[in-house]
C-alpha positions, 0 to 999 in steps of 0.5 A: 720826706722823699719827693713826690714828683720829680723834678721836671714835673714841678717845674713844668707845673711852676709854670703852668701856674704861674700861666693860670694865674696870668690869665685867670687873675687868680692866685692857685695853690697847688698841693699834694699830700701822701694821706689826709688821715691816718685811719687808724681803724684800718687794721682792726676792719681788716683784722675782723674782716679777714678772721670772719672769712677765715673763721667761717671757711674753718667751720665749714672744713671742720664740720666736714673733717669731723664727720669724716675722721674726728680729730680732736686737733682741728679746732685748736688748728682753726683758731690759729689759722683765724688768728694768722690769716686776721694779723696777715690782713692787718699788716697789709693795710700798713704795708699795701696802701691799694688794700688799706683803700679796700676798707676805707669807704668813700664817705669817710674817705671824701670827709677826710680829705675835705677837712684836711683840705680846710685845714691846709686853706687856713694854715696857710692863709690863702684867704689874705688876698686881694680880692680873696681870689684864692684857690687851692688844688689839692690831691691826696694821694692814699685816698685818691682824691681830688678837692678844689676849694675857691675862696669866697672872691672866686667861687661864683665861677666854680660851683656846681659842674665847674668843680666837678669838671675840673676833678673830673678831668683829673681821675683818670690820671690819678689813678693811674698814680700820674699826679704831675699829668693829673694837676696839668689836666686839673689846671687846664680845666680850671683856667678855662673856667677863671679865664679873665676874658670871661665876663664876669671872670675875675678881675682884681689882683692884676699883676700882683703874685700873692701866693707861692707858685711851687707846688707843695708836697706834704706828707699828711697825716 
């Protein structure tokens, strides 16, 4: 799989974490995959949706074109040109990602990426540490999303504007396909709210480095 980021942005953000985690007594996982689902009805939304527009343009055309200069070759034109500009719209969804995203909705999109978030969190076991002090940050790259999920050791000091705050500080990034900019944003914001000199910050697993450190780039599904 080629690279996501580059070289100098894991490991400027190696150490970002390594700070993180320094001083919010913590264990940070940051990750990044291409796409939290194939979307596999993608290409049948934008086949349909290209077809109907294309469809209901060839009507309108051939309803005026008859009453004109009936020509009996027209309706046969009209269904290859739906056909065409249907199979056009279906192949820009493989190729165009920001086109693909047209026909995604956002609920599904957020559901996705939640559950392929869950999905890494137990995978890879970030719930066995001391304290269960957990955290994984991860961006998905095709749905332009963010999920930040503690674990249960930690989560009293991420709930309600705290999560919301840290994504949100990472989106304008994000959309400007800046992914290394975006995850030192989202780690500045989410150190401020784990900062062990909080009171009631985090406090167990001092000194101790449970979880890799390195960012982790995935292709997804």
């Amino acid at each position: 799989m080629e690279p996501i980021l580059s070289d100098q942005d894991r490991d400027l953000l190696d150490r970002r974490i390594k700070d993180a985690e320094k001083r919010t007594k913590a264990q940070i996982v940051a990750a990044v995959a291409k796409r939290s689902d194939s979307y596999a009805e993608l290409p049948w939304k934008a086949f349909a949706f290209g077809a109907s527009v294309t469809g209901l343009l060839v009507g309108v055309f051939g309803v005026i074109a008859y009453c004109m200069s009936p020509d009996l070759t027209l309706p046969l034109t009209g269904v290859a040109a739906v056909l065409v500009v249907g199979a056009l719209f279906a192949l820009l969804t493989v190729l165009v990602p920001g086109f693909a995203r047209l026909f995604l909705s956002a609920h599904r999109a957020e559901a996705e990426v939640r559950q392929y978030a869950q999905s890494f969190f137990l995978e890879r076991e970030l719930f066995a540490t001391t304290g269960r002090t957990g955290i994984l940050l991860l961006v998905s790259l095709f749905e332009r999303r963010v999920m930040l999920l503690p674990d249960k050791g930690i989560s009293h000091r991420l709930t309600g504007n705290a999560t919301e705050e840290v994504i949100a500080s990472m989106r304008s990034y994000l959309a400007r396909n800046q992914i290394g900019r975006a995850l030192e944003a989202g780690l500045d914001r989410l150190t401020v709210f784990l900062d062990a000199g909080v009171p009631g910050g985090p406090a167990v697993g001092i000194g101790k480095d449970e979880l890799p450190d390195a960012v982790v780039e995935e292709k997804g599904v």
